[in-house]
N, C-alpha and C positions, 0 to 999 in steps of 0.2 A: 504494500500500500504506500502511497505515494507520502512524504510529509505534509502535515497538514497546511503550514504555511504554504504550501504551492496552490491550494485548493482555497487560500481565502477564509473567513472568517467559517467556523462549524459552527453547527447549532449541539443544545445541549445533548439531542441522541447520537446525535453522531460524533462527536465527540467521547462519548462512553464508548459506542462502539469500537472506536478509534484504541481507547485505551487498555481495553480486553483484549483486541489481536495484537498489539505493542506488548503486552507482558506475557504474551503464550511465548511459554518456552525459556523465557528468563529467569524465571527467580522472582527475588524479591527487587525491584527496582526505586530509584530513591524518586518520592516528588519533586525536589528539582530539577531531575535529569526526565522528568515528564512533563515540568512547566516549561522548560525550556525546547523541547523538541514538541511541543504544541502551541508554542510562541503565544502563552498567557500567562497568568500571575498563580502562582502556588495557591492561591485563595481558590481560584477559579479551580484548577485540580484536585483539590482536597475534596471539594461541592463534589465534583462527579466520583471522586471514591466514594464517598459516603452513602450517596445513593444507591452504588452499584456494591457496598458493603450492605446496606440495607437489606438487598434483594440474596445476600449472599452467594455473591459473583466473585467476589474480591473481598481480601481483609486484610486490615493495615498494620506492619510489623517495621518496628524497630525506626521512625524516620522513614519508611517506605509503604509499598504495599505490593500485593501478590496477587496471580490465581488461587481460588481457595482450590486444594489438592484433590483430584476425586480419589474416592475411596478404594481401594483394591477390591477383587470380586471377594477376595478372603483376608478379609484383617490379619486376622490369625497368621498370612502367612508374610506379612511386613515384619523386617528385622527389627527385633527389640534390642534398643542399647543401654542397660543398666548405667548408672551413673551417678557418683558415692561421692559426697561433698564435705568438705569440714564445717561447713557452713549455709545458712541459708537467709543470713538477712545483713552480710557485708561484705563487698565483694566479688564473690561466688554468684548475687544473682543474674550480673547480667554475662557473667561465662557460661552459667544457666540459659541465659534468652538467646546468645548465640548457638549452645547446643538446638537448644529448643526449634528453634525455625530451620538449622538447616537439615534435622531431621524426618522436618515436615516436607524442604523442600524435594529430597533426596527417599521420600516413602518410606521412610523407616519411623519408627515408634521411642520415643527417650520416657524409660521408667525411671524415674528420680528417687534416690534415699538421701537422707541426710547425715550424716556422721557427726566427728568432731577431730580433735587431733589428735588420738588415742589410737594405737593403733588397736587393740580389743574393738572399739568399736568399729572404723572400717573395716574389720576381719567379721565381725556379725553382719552387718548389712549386706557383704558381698556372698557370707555364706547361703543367707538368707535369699537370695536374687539367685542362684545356682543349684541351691538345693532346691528350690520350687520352681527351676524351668524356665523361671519369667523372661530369660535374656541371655541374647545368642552373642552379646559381645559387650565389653566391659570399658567405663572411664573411672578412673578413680584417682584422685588427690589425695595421696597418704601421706604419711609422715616417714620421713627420710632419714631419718638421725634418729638417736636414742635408744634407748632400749625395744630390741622385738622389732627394731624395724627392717634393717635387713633381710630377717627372716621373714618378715610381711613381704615384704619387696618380690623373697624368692617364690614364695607360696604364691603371688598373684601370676607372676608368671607360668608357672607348672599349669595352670586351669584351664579346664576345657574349651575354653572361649577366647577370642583376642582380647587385650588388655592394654590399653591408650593410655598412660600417665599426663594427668592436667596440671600444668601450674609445677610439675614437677621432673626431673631427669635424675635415674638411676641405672647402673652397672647390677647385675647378678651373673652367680654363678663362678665355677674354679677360672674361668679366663674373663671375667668381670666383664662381660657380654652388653650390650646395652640394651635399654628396653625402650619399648618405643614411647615416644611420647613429642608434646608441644608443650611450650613455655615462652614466659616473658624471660629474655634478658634484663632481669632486673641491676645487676651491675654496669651495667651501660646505661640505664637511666639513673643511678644516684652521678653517674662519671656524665652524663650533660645537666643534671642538675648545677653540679659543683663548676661545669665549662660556663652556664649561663650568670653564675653567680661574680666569675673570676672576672668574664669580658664586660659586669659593670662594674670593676675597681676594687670587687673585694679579694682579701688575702689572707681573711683569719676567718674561714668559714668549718663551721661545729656541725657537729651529727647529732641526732640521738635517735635513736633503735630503738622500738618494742621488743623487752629480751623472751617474749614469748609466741615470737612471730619466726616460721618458716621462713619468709622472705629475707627479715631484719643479716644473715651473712653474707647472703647478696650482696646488698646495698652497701655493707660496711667493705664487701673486697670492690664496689665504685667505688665509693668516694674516696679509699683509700690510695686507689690507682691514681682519679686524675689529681689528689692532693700530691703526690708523689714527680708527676707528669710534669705538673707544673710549678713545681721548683717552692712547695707550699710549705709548712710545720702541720702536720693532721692533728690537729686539737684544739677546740676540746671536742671528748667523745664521751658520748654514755649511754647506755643499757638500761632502758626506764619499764616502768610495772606499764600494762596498757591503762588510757585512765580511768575505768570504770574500777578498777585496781585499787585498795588501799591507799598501799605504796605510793599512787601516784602524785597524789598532793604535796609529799617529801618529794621525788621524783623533780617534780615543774619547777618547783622553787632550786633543786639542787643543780639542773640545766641552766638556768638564768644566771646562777651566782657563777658557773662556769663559765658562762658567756662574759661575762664582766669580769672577770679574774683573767681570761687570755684575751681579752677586751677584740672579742669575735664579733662580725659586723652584721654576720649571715649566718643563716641555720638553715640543715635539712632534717628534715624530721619526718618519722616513720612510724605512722601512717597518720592518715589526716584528722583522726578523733583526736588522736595527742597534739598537732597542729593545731588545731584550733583552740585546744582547753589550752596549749600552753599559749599562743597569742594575747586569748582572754586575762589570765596571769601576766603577762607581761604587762597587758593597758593598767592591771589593777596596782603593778608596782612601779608607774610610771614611764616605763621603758616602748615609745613609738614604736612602732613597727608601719612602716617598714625606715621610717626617719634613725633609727639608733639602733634597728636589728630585721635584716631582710627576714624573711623566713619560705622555704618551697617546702610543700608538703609532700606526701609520695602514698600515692589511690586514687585521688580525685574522685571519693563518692561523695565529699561534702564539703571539698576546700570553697566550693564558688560561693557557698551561705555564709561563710565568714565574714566578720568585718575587721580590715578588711577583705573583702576576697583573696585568697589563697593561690599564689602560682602553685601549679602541681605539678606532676608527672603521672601522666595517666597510662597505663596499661592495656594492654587492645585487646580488653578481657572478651568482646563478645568475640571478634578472631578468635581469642584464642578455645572460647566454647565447639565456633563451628570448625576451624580445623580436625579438631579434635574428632568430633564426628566424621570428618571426610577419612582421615585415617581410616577411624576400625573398619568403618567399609570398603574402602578399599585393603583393609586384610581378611576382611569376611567375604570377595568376591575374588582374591587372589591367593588364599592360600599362606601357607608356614616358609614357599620361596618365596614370596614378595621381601625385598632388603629391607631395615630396618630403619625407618623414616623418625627422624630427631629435628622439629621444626623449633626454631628460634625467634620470637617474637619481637621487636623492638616498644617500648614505652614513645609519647610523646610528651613532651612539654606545654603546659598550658600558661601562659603567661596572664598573671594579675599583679592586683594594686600591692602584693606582700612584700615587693621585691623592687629596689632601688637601685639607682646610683650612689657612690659614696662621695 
């Protein structure tokens, strides 16, 4: 079909029409890239999703919208992809929304469990998913380190199903084999955090970690790099309680007293609950931000409600949901020769009001 700008102003059915043969076959497409190849205003496109969501033609995900999926003659026989989370209300859900739609887009079914960062309990939930059949192939975010975990690690591989690791990479096995999986390069984004910090003037830029965070090694072998890199002193640094945490009250006050003792300009901080409760402590003990102490967060689920708004470093979690998914099925349709695929993510940088010039 021809573009519609060649054809002159559409009317509103044809224009729906218009936009039901434009998405056959794609995906999930964005509304701008359908405002803009029907030469109106996003307003105007949303109008004709909504009606044609109404009618249940199309339904709208993620910033975009789709064909809704017809249904296979046998449910029953769509792959089920089990998928075992530590979490379910930070983080994880929109790695979730990426699993989610591209298993919708791709006909396959995502049964969700929840966990925690225990490995006993990702070991129940996955038990639980394989001893009742529910699911021909596996995602799970376990815990990597510490006790029981390696041997979690080896056990999920041994299983009768493929097995995707999210948000995580591990070696098993006598020749420390790799398992498959996708992830954020999270030390590449604390190392452009610390580059964005240096290229406005600062040189005495601080860390602090959540010491109960997966992530938090990551981040500390960034910034540890590019303080190194670029000719820096790495300190100060610290390992704080998360702040729903006790601890953390001692914690916020013992980062800021840090911060003025190596009279540090800039802070990264991990992850943006602690960014912000420490922000707020900072206004309450005088100390501007981003005037007397820049601050970048690392998540960006709620650095932008801050005041002020929070630069972050965002993670391209729903990538990393749907890769994740592309994987297992592509080893549920290829077998135990398909090589063993190790995708790496990059973070981006969101820049806000937290972050100055010195």
């Amino acid at each position: 079909m021809d573009e519609p700008e060649a054809r002159g102003v559409m009317l509103p059915a044809a224009r729906r029409q218009w936009l039901l043969e434009h998405l056959e076959g794609r995906g999930v497409v964005r509304i701008a890239h359908l405002a803009r190849a029907m030469g109106v205003t996003p307003v105007t496109v949303r109008r004709d999703v909504n009606d044609l969501a109404a009618e249940g033609l199309v339904e709208r995900v993620h910033g975009g919208v789709r064909l809704v999926a017809a249904e296979p003659a046998d449910p029953d026989a769509a792959p089920a992809i089990g998928m075992v989370v530590p979490s379910l209300d930070y983080y994880w859900p929109e790695v979730i929304r990426g699993a989610q739609d591209t298993a919708h887009e791709r006909r396959a079914r995502l049964v969700l469990r929840g966990a925690s960062y225990q490995v006993d309990d990702v070991r129940h939930q996955v038990e639980w998913m394989i001893g009742s059949g529910a699911v021909d192939a596996l995602l799970v975010a376990p815990p990597t380190r510490g006790p029981g975990a390696e041997e979690l690690v080896a056990w999920l591989t041994a299983l009768p199903v493929p097995v995707v690791l999210v948000e995580r990479s591990a070696v098993t096995g006598p020749y420390r084999q790799h398992v498959e999986s996708v992830r954020t390069d999270h030390a590449s984004g604390a190392d452009l955090a610390v580059r964005h910090l240096h290229a406005r003037g600062h040189r005495a830029i601080g860390l602090a970690t959540s010491a109960g965070s997966p992530t938090s090694g990551q981040i500390r072998d960034g910034w540890h790099r590019a303080m190194t890199d670029l000719g820096l002193h790495p300190t100060p640094e610290a390992l704080v309680a998360a702040y729903h945490e006790p601890g953390w009250a001692v914690d916020v006050d013992r980062v800021l007293d840090l911060c003025a003792e190596h009279h540090a300009t800039a802070l990264v901080v991990h992850s943006d609950r602690e960014a912000v409760s420490l922000v707020q402590r900072a206004e309450e003990r005088g100390i501007r931000v981003p005037a007397d102490l820049s601050v970048v967060a690392y998540d960006d689920e709620v650095a932008r409600f801050a005041h002020p708004p929070l630069t972050a470093m965002r993670p391209p979690k729903y990538a990393v949901g749907g890769t994740a998914v592309h994987l297992v099925l592509a080893r549920l349709a290829q077998g135990p020769d398909r090589p063993v695929r190790r995708v790496v993510l990059s973070s981006e940088l969101h820049e806000r009001s937290s972050t100055s010039a010195v």
